[in-house]
N, C-alpha and C positions, 0 to 999 in steps of 0.2 A: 605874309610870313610863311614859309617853307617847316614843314614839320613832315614826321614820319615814326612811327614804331622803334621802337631800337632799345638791346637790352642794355640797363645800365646798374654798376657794380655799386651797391650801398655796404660802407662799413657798421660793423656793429660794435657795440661797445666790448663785445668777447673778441674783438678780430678775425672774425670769422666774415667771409662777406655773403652776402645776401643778393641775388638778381633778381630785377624786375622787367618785366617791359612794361615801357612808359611812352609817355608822348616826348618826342624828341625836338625843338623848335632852335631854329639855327636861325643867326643873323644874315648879313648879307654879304657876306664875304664866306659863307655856308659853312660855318664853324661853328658846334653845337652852344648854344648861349641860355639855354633852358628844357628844363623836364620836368612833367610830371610827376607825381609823388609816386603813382604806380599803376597799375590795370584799369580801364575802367571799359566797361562793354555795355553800349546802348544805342539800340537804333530803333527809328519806327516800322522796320520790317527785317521778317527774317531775311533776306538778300541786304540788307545793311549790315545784320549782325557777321552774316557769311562773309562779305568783303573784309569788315574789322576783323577778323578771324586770320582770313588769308593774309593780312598785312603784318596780324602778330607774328604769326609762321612764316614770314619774310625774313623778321627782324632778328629769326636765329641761325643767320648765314652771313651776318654781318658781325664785325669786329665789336667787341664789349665797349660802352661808356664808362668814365669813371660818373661817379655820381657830382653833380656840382652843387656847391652851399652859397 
């Protein structure tokens, strides 16, 4: 399964939206089919945390998610 970083736009009950980066997991025809609820950072070393890091800071050059229910 293909996944990656990517922000994605949650509404709020005030209509106001809210972004996260989350984990982004697309089916096989690479169209996003799942996400994350929102951030999660853990790794068993800091050069893991450092790569999850650099991949968040990827995902703010890429075009917004809508959020999917």
């Amino acid at each position: 399964m293909t996944w990656n970083y990517r922000v994605v736009k949650f509404e709020q009950e005030n209509d106001e939206p809210w972004l996260k980066i989350c984990e982004v997991y697309y089916n096989t025809h690479g169209k996003p089919n799942a996400h994350t609820e929102g951030i999660s950072v853990g790794s068993e070393t800091i050069e893991g945390l450092k790569w999850i890091l650099e991949k968040m800071l990827e995902s703010l050059d890429k075009p917004i998610i809508e959020e999917m229910k």
